[in-house]
C-alpha positions in Angstrom: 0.0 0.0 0.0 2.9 2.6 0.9 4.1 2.0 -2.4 1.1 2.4 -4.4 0.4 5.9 -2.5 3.8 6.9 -3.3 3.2 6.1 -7.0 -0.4 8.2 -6.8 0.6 11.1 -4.9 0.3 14.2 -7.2 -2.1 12.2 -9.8 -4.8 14.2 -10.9 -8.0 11.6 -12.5 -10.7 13.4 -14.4 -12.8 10.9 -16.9 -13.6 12.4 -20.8 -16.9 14.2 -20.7 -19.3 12.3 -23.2 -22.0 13.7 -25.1 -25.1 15.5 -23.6 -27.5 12.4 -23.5 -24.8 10.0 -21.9 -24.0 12.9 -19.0 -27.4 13.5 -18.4 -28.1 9.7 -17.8 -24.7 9.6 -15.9 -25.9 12.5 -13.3 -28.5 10.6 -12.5 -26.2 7.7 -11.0 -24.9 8.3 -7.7 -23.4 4.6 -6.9 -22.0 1.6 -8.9 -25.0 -0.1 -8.5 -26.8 2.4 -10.1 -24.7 2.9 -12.9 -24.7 -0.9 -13.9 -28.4 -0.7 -13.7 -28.6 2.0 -16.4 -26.2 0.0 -18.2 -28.1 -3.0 -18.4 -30.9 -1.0 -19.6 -28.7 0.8 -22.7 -26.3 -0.9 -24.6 -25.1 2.7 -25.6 -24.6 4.0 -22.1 -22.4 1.0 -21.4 -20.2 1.9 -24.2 -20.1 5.6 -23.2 -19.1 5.2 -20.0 -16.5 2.9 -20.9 -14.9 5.4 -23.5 -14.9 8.1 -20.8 -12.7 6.4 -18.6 -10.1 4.9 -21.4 -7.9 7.6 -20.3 -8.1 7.5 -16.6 -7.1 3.4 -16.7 -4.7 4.1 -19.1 -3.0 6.7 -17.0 -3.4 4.2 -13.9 -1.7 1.7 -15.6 1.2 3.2 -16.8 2.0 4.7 -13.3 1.5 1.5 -11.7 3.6 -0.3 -14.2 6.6 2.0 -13.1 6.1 0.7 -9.4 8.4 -2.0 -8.2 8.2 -3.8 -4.7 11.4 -6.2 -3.8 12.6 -5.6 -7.1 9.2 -6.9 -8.9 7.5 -4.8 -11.1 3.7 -4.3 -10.5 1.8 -6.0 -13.0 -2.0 -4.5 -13.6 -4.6 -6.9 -14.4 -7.5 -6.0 -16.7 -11.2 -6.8 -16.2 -12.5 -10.3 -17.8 -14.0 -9.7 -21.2 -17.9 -10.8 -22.0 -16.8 -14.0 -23.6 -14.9 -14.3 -20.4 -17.7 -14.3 -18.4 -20.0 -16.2 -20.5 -17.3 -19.1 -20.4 -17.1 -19.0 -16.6 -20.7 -18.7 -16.2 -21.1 -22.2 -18.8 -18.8 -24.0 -16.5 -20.8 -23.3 -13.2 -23.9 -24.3 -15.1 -22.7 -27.4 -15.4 -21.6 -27.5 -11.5 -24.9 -26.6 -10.8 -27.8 -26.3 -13.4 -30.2 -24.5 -11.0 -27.6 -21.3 -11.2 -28.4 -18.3 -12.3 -26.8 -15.0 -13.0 -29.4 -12.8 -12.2 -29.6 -14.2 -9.2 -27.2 -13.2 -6.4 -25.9 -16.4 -4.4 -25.2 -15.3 -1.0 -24.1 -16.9 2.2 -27.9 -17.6 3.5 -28.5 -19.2 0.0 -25.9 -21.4 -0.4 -27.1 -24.4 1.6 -30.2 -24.1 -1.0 -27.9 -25.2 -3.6 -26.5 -28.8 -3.2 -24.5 -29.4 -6.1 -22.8 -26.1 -5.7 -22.2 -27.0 -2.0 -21.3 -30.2 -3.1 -18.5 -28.8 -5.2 -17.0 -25.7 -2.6 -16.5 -28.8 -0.2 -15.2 -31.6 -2.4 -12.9 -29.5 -5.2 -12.4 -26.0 -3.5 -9.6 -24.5 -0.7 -10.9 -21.5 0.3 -8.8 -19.4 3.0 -8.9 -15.5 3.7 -6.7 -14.4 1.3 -7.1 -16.7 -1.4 -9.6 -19.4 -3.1 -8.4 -22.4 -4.8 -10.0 -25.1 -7.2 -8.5 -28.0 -8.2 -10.1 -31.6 -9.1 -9.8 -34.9 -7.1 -8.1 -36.3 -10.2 -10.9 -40.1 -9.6 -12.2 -41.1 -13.4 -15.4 -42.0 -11.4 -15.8 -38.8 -9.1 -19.8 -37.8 -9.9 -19.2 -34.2 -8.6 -15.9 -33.4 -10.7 -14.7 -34.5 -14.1 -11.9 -36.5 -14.7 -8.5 -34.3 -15.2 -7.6 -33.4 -19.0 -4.4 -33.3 -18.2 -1.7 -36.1 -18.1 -1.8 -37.9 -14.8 2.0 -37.5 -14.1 1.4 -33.4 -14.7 -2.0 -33.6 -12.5 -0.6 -35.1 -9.5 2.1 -32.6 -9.3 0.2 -29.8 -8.8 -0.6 -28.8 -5.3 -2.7 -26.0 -3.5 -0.8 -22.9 -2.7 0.3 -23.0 0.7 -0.3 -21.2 3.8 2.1 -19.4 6.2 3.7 -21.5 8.5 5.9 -20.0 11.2 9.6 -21.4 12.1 11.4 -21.4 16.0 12.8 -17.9 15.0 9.5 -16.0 14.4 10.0 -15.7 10.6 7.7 -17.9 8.0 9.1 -20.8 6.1 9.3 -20.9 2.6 7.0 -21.1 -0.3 9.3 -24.3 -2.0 9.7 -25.8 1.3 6.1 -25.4 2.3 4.2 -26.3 -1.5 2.9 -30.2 -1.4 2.3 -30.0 2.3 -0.8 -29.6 4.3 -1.4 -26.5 5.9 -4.6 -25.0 7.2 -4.5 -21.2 7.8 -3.9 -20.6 11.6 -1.0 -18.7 11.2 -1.8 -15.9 9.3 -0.6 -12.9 10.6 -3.6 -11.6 11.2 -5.5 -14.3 13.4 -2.2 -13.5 15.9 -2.6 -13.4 19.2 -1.5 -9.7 20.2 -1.8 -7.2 23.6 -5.3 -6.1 24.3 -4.1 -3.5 26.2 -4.1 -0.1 26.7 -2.3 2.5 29.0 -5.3 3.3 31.0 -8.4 1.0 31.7 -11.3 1.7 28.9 -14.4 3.0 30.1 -17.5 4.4 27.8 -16.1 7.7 28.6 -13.1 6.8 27.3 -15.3 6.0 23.7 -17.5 8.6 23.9 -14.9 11.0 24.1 -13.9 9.8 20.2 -17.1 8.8 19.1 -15.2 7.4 16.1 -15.0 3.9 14.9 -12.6 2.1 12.3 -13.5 -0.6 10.2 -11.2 -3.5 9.4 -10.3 -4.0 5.9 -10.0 -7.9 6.4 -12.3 -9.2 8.5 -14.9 -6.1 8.5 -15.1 -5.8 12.3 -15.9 -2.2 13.5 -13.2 -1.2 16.7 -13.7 1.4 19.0 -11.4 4.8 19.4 -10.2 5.2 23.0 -8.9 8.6 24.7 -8.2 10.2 28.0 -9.0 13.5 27.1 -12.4 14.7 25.2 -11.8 16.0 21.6 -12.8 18.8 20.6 -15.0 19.2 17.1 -12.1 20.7 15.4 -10.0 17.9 16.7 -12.6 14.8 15.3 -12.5 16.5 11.8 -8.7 16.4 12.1 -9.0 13.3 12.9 -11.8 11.7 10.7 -9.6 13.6 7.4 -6.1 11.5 8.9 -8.0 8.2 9.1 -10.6 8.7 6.3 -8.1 7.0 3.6 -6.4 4.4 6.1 -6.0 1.1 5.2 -6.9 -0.7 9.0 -6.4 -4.0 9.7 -7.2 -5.3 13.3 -4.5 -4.8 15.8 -2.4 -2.0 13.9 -1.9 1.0 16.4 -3.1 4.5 15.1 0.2 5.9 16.8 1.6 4.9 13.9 0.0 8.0 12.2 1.9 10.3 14.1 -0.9 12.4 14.8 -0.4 16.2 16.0 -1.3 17.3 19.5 -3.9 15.3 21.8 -5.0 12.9 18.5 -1.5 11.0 19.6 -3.2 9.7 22.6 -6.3 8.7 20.5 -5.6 4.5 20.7 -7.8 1.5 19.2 -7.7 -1.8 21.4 -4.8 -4.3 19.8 -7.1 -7.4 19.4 -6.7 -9.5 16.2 -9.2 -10.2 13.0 -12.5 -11.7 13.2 -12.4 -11.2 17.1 -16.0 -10.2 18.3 -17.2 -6.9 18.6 -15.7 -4.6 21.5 -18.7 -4.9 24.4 -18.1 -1.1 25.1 -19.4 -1.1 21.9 -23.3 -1.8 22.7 -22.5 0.7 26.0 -22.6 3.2 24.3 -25.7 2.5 22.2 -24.1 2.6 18.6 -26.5 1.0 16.0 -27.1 -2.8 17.1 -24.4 -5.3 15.3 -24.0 -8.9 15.3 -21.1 -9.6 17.9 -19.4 -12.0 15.8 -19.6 -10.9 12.2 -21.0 -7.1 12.5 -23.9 -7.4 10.5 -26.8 -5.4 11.5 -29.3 -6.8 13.6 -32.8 -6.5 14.5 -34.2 -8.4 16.9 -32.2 -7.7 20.5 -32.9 -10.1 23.4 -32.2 -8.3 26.5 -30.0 -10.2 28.4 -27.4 -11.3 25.5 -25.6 -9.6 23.1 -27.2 -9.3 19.0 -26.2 -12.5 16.6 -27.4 -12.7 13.5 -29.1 -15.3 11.7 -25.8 -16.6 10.4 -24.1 -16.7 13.7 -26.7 -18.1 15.2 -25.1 -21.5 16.1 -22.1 -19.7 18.0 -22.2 -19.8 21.6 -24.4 -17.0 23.0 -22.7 -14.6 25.1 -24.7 -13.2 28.3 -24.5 -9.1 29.2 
């Protein structure tokens, strides 16, 4: 990330104004979402929009392309074409014939759809940083087809692997670690680290932040902490220094090296995908599931919100 902010600093992006029918269709889009809508609806829009923002990706990649991390040059990848996606979309039909790509398959859904369930446990490695396919390599497996490729090239390709740590701290290898099982445990960010702070945390201690960040990993909101009450010039300071800050669970905001009384501003050092901060529902922020930090409606009283898809964790009691 420091690299690619040091490659983007003084990079102006403005998109080619298109003709008065597509920007008047375009003004009317205020998100993504509403943009592929209008798409969807005209062909011609589609194309226009595209057109108008040639020059920005072209610019993007030919700054990026000048970046090198370790030596390596960056390398930008380019969207997957129609044809692309119709192939992709031809091979999961034939997973799963009920699939269909105006439908969106979410989490909740997926037990609705055995073959494709069938398939993510049986061919697929899926970890938090990557997602891995690759065939049992059985002529007679019903839920995969036999491998096209020769059996001696077939059965010498293995899943990537996952970090493993040695006695000294550091990780092993990638050539010592491919062909062996791993499992994802020691990701750097499922550590263990310090949950402390340098006072103990009280919802005076929050409410005098009122300011949450959100991590990029796991998606968990975590609380601010500080001594001292800011003042409203001093949360816009600090809103605009975080506002573009890539947060992962456990990183300390000292390393901003904010001005003044934002240095003692301090976020709890707990690791990704640990549950929601119980200050949290203290101070009476919007209700969240505890474990995943979706929002939740129904509140019992004497427990803290899970959703529907948590609801088969353990329950913990106020």
């Amino acid at each position: 990330m420091s690299t690619l902010n040091l490659g983007l600093q003084c990079v102006g992006l403005m998109r080619e104004k298109g003709d008065d029918e597509f920007e008047k269709e375009a003004s009317k889009c205020n998100s993504l979402t509403s943009l592929r809508e209008t798409a969807k609806k005209d062909p011609n829009f589609k194309s226009a929009a595209i057109d108008s923002l040639s020059h920005v990706k072209s610019l993007l990649v030919q700054v990026l392309r000048r970046l090198k991390l370790k030596d390596k040059t960056f390398t930008p990848f380019f969207p997957a074409s129609e044809i692309d996606i119709d192939t992709l979309w031809n091979e999961a039909i034939r997973v799963d014939s009920t699939l269909n790509r105006e439908e969106s398959i979410t989490t909740k859904k997926l037990p609705g759809k055995k073959d494709l369930n069938a398939f993510l446990q049986h061919c697929c490695t899926r970890r938090h940083y990557s997602f891995q396919i690759k065939k049992c390599g059985s002529d007679s497996c019903t839920i995969c087809r036999p491998p096209r490729l020769p059996k001696q090239v077939f059965n010498s390709l293995s899943v990537l692997p996952d970090p493993v740590p040695t006695e000294d701290g550091h990780y092993k290898s990638f050539e010592e670690l491919l062909g062996t099982p791993t499992d994802g445990s020691f990701r750097p960010s499922l550590q263990k680290v310090k949950k402390t702070l340098p006072f103990s945390a009280s919802i005076q201690h929050v409410k005098n932040v009122d300011m949450m960040l959100q991590c990029e990993e796991c998606s968990m909101w975590r609380l601010l902490y500080s001594r001292c009450k800011l003042t409203r010039q001093e949360k816009v300071d600090l809103n605009d220094a975080v506002e573009d800050l890539a947060f992962t669970c456990g990183a300390p905001i000292q390393d901003l090296h904010l001005p003044g009384r934002l240095n003692d501003v301090y976020t709890r050092q707990i690791h990704c995908e640990e549950p929601i901060e119980k200050l949290y529902y203290t101070a009476k922020y919007t209700p969240i599931c505890i474990y995943c930090a979706q929002n939740v409606d129904d509140v019992p009283a004497d427990q803290y919100p899970q959703c529907c898809l948590c609801k088969d964790k353990p329950i913990i009691r106020k």
